[in-house]
ChimeraX commands (.cxc) that place a marker at each C-alpha (Angstrom):
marker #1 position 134.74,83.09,79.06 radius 0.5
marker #1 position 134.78,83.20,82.56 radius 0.5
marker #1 position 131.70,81.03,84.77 radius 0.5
marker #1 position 132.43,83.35,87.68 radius 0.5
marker #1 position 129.98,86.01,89.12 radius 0.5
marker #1 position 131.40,89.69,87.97 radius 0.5
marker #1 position 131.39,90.75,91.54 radius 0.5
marker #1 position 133.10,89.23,94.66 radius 0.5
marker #1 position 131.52,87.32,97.12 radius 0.5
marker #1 position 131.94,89.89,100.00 radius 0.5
marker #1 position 130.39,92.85,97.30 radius 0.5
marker #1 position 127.36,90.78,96.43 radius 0.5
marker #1 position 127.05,89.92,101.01 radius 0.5
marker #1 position 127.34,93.93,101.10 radius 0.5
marker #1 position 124.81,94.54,97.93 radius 0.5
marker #1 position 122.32,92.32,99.59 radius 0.5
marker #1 position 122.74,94.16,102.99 radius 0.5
marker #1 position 121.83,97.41,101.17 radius 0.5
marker #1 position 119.02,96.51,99.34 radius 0.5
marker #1 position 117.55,94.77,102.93 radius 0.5
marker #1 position 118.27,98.31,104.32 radius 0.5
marker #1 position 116.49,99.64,101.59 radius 0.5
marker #1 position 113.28,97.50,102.13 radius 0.5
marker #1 position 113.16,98.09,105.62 radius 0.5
marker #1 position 113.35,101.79,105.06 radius 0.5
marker #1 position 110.23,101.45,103.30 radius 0.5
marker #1 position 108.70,98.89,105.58 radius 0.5
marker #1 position 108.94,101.40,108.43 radius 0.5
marker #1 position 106.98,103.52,106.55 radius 0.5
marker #1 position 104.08,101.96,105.68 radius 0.5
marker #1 position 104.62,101.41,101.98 radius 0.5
marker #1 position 103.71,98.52,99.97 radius 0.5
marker #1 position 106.25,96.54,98.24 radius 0.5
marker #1 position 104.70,94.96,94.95 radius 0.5
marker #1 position 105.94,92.54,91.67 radius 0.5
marker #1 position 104.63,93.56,88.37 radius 0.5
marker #1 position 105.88,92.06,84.84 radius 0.5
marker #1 position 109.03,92.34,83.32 radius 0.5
marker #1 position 107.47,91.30,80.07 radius 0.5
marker #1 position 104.93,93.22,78.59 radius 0.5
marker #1 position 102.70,93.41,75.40 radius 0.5
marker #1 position 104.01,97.11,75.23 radius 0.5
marker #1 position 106.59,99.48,76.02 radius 0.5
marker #1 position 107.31,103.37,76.09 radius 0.5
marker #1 position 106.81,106.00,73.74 radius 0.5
marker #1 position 109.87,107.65,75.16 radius 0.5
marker #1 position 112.24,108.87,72.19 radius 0.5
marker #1 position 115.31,108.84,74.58 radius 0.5
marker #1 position 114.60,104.91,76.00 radius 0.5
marker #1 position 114.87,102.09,73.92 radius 0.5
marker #1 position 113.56,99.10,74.96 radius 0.5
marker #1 position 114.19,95.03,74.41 radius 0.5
marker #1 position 111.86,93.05,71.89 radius 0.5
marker #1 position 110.99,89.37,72.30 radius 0.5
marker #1 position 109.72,87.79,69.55 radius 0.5
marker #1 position 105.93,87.04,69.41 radius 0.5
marker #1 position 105.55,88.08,72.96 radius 0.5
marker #1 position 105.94,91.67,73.54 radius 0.5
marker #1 position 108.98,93.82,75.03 radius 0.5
marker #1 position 111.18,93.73,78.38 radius 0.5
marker #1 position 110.51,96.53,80.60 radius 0.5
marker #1 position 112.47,99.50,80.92 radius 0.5
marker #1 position 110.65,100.52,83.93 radius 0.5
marker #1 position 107.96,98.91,85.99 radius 0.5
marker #1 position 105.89,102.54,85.55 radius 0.5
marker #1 position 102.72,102.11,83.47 radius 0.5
marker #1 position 102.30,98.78,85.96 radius 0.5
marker #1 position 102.79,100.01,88.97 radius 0.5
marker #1 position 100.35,103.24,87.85 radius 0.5
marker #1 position 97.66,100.66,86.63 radius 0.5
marker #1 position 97.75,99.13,90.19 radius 0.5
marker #1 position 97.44,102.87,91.95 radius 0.5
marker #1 position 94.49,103.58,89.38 radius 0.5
marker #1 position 93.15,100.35,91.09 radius 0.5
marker #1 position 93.31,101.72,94.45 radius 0.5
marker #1 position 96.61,99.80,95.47 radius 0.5
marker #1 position 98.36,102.95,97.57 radius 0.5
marker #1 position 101.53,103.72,98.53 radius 0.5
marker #1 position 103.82,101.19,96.47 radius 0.5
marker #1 position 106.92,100.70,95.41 radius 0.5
marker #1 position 109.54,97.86,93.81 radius 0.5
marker #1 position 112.80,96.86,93.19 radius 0.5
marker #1 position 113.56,94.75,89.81 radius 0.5
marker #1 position 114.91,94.05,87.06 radius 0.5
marker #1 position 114.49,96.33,83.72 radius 0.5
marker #1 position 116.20,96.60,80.64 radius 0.5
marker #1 position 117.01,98.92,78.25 radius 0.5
marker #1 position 118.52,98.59,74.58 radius 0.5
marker #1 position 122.52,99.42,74.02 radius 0.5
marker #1 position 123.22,100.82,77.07 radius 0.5
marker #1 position 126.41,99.86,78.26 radius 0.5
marker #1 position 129.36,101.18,80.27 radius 0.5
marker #1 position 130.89,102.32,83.30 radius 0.5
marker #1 position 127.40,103.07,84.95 radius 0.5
marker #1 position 125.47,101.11,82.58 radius 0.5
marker #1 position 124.27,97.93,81.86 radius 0.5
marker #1 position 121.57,96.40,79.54 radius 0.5
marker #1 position 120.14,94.70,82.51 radius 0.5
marker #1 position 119.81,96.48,86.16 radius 0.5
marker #1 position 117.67,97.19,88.72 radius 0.5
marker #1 position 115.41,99.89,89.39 radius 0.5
marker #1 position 113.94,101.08,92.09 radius 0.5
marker #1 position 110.32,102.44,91.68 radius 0.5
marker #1 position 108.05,103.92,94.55 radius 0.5
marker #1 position 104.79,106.22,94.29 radius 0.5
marker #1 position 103.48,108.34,97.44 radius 0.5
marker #1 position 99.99,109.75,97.34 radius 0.5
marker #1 position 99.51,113.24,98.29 radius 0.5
marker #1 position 103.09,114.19,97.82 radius 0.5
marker #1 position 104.42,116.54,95.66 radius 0.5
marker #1 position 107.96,116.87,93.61 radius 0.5
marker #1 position 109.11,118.47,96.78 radius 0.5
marker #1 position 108.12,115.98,99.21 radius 0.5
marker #1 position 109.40,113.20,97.40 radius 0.5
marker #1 position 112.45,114.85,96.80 radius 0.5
marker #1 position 112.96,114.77,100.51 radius 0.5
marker #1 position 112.29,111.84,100.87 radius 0.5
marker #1 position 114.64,110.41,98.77 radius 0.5
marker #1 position 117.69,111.99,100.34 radius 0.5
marker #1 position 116.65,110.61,103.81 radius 0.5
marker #1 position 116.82,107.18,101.73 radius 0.5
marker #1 position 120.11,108.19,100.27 radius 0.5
marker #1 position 121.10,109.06,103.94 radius 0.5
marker #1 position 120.20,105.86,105.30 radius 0.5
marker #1 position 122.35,104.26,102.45 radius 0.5
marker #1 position 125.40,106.32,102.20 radius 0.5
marker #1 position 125.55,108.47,105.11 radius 0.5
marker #1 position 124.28,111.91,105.87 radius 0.5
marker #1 position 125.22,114.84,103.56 radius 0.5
marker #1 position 124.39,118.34,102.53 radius 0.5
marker #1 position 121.91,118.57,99.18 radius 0.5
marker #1 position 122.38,121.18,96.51 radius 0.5
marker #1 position 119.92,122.55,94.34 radius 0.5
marker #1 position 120.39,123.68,90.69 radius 0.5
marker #1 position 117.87,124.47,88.31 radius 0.5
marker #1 position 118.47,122.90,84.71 radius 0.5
marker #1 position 119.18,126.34,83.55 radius 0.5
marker #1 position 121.55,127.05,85.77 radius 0.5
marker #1 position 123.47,123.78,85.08 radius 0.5
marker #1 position 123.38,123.96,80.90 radius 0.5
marker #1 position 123.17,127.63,79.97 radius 0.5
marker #1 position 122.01,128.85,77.11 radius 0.5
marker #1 position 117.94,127.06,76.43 radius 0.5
marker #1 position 117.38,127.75,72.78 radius 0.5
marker #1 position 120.10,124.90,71.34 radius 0.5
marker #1 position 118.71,121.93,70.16 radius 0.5
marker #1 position 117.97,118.63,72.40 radius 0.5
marker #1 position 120.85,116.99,71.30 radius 0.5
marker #1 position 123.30,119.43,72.03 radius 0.5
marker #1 position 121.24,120.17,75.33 radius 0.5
marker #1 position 121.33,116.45,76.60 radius 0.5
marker #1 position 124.77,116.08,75.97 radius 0.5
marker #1 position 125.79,119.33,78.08 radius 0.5
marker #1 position 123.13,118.28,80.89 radius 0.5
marker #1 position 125.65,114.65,80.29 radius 0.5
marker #1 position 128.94,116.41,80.69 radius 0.5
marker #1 position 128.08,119.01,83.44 radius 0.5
marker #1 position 126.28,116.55,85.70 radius 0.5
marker #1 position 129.71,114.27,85.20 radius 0.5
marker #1 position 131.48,117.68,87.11 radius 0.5
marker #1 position 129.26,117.71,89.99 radius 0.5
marker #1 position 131.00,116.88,93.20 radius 0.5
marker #1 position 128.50,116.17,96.30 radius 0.5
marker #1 position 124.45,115.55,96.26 radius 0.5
marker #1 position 122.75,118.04,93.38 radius 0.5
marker #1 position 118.97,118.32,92.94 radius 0.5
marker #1 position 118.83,119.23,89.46 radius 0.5
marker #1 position 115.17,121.10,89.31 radius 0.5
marker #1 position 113.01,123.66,87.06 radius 0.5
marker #1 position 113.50,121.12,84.06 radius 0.5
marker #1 position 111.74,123.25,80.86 radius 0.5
marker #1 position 107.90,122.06,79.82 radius 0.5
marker #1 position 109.26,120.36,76.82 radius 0.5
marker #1 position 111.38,118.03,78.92 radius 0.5
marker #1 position 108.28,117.26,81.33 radius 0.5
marker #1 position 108.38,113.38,79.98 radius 0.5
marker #1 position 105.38,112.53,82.30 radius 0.5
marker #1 position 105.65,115.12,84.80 radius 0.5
marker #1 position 102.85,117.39,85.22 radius 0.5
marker #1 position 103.87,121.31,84.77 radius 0.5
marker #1 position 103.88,123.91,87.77 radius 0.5
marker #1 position 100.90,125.46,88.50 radius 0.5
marker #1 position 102.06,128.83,89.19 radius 0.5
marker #1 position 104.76,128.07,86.14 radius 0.5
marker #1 position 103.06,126.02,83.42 radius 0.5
marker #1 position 106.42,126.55,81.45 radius 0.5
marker #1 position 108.16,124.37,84.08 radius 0.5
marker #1 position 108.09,120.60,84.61 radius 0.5
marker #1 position 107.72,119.62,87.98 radius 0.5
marker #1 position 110.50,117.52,87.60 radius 0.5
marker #1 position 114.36,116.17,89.57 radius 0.5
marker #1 position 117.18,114.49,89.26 radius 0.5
marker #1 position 119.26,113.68,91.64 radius 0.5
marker #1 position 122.97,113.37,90.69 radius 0.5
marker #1 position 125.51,112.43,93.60 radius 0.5
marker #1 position 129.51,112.74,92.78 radius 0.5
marker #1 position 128.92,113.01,89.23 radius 0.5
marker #1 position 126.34,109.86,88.50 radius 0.5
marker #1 position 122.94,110.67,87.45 radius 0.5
marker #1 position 120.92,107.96,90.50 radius 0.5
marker #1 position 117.21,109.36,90.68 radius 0.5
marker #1 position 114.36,110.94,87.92 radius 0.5
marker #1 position 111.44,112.45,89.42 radius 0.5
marker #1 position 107.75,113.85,89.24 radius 0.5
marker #1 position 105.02,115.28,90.55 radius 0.5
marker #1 position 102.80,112.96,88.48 radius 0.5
marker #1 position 100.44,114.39,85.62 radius 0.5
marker #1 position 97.49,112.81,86.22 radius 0.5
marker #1 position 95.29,114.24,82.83 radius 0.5
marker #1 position 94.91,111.32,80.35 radius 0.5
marker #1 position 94.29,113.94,77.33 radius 0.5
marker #1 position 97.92,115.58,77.68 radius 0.5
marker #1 position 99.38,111.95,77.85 radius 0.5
marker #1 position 97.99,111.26,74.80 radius 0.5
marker #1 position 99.16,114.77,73.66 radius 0.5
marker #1 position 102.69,113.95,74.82 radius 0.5
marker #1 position 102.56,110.31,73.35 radius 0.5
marker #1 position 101.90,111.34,70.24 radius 0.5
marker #1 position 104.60,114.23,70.17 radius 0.5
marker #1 position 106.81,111.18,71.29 radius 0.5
marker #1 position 105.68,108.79,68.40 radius 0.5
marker #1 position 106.38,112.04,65.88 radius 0.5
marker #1 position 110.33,112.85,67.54 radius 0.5
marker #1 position 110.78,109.31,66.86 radius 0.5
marker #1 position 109.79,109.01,63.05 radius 0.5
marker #1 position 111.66,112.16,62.77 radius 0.5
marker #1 position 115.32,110.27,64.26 radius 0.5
marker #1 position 114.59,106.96,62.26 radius 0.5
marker #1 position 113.45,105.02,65.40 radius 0.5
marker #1 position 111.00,101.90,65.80 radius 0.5
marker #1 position 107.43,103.47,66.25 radius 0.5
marker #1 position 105.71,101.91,69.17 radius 0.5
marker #1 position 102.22,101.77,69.63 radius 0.5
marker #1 position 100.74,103.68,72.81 radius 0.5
marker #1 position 99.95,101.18,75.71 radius 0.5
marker #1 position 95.88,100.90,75.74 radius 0.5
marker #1 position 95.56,99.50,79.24 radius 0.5
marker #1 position 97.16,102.21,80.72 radius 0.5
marker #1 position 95.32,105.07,78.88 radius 0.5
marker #1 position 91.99,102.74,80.31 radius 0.5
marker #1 position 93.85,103.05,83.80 radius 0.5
marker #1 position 93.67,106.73,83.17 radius 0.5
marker #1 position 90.77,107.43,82.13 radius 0.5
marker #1 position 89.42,105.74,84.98 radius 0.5
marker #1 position 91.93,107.88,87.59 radius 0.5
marker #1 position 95.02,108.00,88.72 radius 0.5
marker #1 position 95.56,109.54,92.26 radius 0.5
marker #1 position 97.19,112.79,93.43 radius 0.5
marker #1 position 100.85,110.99,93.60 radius 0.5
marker #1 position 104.44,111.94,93.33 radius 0.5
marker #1 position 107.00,109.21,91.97 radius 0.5
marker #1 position 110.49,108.59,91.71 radius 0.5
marker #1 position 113.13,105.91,89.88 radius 0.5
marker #1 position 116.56,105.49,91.26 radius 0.5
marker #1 position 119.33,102.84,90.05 radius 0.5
marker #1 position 120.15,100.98,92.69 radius 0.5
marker #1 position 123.13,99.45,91.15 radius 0.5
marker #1 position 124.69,103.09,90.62 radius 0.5
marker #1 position 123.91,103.55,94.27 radius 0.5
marker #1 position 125.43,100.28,95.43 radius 0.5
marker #1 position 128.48,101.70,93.56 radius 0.5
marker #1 position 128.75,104.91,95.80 radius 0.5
marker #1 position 127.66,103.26,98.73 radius 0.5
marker #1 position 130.78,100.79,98.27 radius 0.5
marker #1 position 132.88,102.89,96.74 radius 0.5
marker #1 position 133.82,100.79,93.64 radius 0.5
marker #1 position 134.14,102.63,89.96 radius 0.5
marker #1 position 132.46,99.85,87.48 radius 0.5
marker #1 position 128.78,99.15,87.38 radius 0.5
marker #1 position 130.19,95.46,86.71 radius 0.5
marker #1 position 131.80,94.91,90.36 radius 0.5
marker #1 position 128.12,94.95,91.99 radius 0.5
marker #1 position 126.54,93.00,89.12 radius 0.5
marker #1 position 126.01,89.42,89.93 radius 0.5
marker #1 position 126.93,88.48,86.61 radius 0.5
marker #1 position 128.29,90.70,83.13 radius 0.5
marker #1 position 126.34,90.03,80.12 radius 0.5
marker link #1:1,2 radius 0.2
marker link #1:2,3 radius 0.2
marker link #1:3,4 radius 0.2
marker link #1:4,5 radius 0.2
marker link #1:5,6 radius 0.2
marker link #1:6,7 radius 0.2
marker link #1:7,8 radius 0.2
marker link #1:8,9 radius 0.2
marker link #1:9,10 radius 0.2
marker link #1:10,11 radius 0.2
marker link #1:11,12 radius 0.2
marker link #1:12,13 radius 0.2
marker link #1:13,14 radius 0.2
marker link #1:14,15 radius 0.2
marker link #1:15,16 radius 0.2
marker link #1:16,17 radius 0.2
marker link #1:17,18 radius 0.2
marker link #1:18,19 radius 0.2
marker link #1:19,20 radius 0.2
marker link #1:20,21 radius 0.2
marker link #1:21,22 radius 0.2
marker link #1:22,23 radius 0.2
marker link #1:23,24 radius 0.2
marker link #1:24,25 radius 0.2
marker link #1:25,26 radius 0.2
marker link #1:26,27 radius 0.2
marker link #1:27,28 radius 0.2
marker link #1:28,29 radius 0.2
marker link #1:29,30 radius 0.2
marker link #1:30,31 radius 0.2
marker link #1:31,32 radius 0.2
marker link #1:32,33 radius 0.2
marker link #1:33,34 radius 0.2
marker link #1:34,35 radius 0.2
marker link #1:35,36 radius 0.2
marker link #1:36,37 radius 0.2
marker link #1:37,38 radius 0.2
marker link #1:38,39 radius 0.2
marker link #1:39,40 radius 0.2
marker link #1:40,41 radius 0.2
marker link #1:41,42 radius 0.2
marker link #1:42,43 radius 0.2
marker link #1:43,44 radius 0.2
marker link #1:44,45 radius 0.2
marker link #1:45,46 radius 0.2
marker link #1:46,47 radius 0.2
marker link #1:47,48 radius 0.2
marker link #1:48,49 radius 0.2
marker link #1:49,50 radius 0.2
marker link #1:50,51 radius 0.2
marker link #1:51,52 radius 0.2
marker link #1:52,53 radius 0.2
marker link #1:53,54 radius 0.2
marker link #1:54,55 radius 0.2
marker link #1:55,56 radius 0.2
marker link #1:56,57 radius 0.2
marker link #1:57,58 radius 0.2
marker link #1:58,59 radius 0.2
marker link #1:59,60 radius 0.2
marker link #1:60,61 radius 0.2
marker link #1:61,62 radius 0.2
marker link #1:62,63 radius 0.2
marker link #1:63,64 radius 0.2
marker link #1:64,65 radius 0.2
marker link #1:65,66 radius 0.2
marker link #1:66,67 radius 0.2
marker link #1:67,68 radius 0.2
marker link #1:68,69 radius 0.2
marker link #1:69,70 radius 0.2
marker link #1:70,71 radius 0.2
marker link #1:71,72 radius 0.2
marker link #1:72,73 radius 0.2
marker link #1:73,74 radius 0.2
marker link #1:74,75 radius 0.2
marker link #1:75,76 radius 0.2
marker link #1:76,77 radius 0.2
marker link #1:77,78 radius 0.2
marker link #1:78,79 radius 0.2
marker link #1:79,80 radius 0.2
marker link #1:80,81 radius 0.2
marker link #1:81,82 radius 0.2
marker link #1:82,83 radius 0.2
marker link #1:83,84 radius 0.2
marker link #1:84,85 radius 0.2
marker link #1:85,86 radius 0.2
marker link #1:86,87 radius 0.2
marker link #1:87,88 radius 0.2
marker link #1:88,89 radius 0.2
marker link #1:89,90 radius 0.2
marker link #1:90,91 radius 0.2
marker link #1:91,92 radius 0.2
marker link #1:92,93 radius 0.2
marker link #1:93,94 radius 0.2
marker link #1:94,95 radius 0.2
marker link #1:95,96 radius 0.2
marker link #1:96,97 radius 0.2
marker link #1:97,98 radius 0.2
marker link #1:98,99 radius 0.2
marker link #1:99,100 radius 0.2
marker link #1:100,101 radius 0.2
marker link #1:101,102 radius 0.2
marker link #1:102,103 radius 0.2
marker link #1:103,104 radius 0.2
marker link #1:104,105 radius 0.2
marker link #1:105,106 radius 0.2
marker link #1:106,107 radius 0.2
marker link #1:107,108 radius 0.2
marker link #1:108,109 radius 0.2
marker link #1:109,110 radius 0.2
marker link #1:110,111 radius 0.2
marker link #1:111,112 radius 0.2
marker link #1:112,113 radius 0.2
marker link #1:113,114 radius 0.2
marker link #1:114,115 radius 0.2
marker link #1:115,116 radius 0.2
marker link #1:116,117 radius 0.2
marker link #1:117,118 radius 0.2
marker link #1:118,119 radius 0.2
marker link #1:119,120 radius 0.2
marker link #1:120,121 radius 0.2
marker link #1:121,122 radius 0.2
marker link #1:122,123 radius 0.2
marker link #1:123,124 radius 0.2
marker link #1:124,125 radius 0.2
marker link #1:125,126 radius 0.2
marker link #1:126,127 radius 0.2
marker link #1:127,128 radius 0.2
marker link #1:128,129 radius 0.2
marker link #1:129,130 radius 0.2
marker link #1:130,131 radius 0.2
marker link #1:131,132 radius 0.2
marker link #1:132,133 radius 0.2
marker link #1:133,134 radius 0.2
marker link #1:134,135 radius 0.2
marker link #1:135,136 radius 0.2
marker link #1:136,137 radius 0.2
marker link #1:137,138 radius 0.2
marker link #1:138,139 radius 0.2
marker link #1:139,140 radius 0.2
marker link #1:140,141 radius 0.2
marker link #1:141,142 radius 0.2
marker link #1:142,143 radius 0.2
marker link #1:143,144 radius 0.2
marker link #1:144,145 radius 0.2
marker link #1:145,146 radius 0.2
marker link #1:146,147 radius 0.2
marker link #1:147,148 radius 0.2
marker link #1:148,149 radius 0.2
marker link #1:149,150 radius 0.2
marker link #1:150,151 radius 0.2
marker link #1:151,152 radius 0.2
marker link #1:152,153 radius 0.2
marker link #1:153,154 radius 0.2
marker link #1:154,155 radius 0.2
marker link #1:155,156 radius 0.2
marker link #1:156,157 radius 0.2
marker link #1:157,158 radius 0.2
marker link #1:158,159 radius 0.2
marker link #1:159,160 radius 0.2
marker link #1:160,161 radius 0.2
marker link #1:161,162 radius 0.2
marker link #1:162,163 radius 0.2
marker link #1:163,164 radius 0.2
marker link #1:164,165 radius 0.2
marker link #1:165,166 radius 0.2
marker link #1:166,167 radius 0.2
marker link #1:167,168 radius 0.2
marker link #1:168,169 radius 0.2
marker link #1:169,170 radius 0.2
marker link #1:170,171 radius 0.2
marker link #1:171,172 radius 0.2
marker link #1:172,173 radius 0.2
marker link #1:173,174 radius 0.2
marker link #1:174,175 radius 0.2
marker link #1:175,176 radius 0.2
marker link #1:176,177 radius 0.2
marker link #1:177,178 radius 0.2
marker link #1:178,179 radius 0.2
marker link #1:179,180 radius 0.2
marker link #1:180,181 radius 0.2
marker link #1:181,182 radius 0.2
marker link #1:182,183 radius 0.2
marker link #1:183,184 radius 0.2
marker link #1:184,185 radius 0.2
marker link #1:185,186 radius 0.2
marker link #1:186,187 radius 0.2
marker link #1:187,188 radius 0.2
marker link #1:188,189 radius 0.2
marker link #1:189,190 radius 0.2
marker link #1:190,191 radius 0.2
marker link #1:191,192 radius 0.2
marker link #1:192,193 radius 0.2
marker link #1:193,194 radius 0.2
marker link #1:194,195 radius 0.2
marker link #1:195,196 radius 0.2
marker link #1:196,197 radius 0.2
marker link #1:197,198 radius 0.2
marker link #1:198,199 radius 0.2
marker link #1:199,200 radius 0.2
marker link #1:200,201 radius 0.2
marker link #1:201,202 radius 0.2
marker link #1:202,203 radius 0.2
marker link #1:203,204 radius 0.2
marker link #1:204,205 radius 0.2
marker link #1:205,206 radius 0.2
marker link #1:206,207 radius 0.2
marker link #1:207,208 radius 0.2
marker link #1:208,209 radius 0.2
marker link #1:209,210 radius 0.2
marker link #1:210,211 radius 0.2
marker link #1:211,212 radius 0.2
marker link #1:212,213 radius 0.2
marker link #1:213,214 radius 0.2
marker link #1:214,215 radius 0.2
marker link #1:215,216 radius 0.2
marker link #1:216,217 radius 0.2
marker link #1:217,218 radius 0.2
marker link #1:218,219 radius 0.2
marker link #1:219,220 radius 0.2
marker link #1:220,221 radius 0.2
marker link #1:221,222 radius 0.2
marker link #1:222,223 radius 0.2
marker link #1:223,224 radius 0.2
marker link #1:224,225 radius 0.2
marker link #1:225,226 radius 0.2
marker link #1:226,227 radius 0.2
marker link #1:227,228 radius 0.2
marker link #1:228,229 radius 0.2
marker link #1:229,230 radius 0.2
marker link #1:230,231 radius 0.2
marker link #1:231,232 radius 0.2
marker link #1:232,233 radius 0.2
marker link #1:233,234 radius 0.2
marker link #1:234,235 radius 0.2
marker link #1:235,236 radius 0.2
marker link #1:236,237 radius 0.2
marker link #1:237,238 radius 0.2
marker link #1:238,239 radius 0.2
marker link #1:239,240 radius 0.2
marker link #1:240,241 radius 0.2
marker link #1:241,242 radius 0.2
marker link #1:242,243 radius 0.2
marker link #1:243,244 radius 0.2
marker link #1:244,245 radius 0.2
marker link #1:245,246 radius 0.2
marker link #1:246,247 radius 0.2
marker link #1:247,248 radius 0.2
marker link #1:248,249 radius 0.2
marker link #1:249,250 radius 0.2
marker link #1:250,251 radius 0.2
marker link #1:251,252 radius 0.2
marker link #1:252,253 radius 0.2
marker link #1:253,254 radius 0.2
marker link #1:254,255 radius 0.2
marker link #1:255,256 radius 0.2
marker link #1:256,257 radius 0.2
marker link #1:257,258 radius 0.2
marker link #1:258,259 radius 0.2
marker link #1:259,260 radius 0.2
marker link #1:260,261 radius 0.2
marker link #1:261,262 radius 0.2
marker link #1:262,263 radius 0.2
marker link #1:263,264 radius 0.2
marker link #1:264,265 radius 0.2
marker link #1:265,266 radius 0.2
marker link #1:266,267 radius 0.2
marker link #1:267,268 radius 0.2
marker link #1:268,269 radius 0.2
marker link #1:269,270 radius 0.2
marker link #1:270,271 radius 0.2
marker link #1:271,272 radius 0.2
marker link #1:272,273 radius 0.2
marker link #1:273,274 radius 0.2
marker link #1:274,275 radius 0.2
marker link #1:275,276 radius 0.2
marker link #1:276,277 radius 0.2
view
């Protein structure tokens, strides 16, 4: 077993330089860095996430969300954060169990604001490029399939895309907790971004209506009896956060270790990791 870090020394000088370009991209615009736990007496109803349990104390994070929308129910603002989170069996060449998200929320914006905004970051990271759009549709076919085989066509056409895609138009049943369009309530207003082929940023226009997140929780907590998974009990303090109002927001999670990878160039998730597991 070897004691030395998984990247080189001159990778990890050139990781740090990114993620200070990163903060000060932020920092010029007014929005508030914060720290929230990466432990946590809960964790997501999400069928498709799995998260990390520690014994007697609660779960590992797999994204700093419900916190970070507790604080903007509190009247926090503009936030956002770059940490740790951690997410069961996922490992590979742009995967690891541990890795680092970044998380940010802007009030007032919509999917389409934050979308731009988010390329300008990706710009100020990797270089200016063009930015495609494709509607989910458009990038799997045929709708009436079932998830699975869905998901793993989204997987294997998103690994074909050359250049920066904006996958949009994702359908209402794949809203996670997006609110739907207005003037399309049978479309999540909902992104991805996927540059050369690797899947970096999910995105919404934030549903704000505690009654369809319990609607949607428990529709989450029925898909997973249904595939044999651990049943997780809905996070209370964040319904309370809720009910008691979350702002008009937009919000947006990017892996900053898959961008580090296209930023440097490098193929393996492992050569910007301080350390492998």
């Amino acid at each position: 077993m070897s004691w030395q870090p998984a990247a080189t020394v001159a990778t990890l000088q050139a990781r740090a330089a990114l993620l200070a370009q990163i903060r000060g991209f932020f920092s010029q615009r007014g929005v508030l860095e914060v720290q929230t736990p990466l432990l946590g007496r809960s964790t997501v109803t999400d069928p498709d996430v799995e998260g990390i349990a520690v014994a007697e104390y609660g779960f590992l994070q797999t994204s700093p969300e419900y916190f970070m929308k507790r604080l903007l129910a509190a009247g926090v603002g503009d936030c956002y954060q770059m940490a740790s989170v951690f997410r069961h069996d996922e490992q590979g060449r742009i995967h690891n169990p541990e890795f680092t998200l970044l998380e940010w929320y802007r009030l007032g914006f919509t999917a389409k604001d934050l979308m731009q905004e988010v390329a300008e970051l990706c710009d100020a990271v990797m270089g200016p490029a063009p930015y495609n759009y494709l509607s989910y549709a458009d990038l799997v076919g045929d709708l009436e399939r079932p998830r699975e085989q869905l998901d793993l066509v989204f997987a294997q056409r998103c690994a074909g895309l050359n250049g920066r895609f904006f996958v949009v138009d994702y359908p209402a049943d794949q809203a996670a907790l997006a609110r739907l369009q207005p003037e399309r309530p049978a479309v999540a207003a909902r992104f991805e971004l996927v540059i050369d082929g690797v899947e970096i940023a999910n995105g919404y226009w934030e549903l704000t209506d505690v009654e369809e997140h319990r609607r949607r929780f428990a529709e989450d907590c029925r898909v997973r009896q249904a595939r044999g998974l651990l049943e997780h009990d809905v996070d209370q303090a964040f319904l309370a956060a809720l009910e008691h109002g979350l702002p008009d927001c937009a919000g947006v999670a990017l892996g900053v270790d898959r961008l580090v990878m296209l930023a440097l160039d490098v193929e393996h998730i492992e050569q910007v990791l301080t350390f492998r597991l």
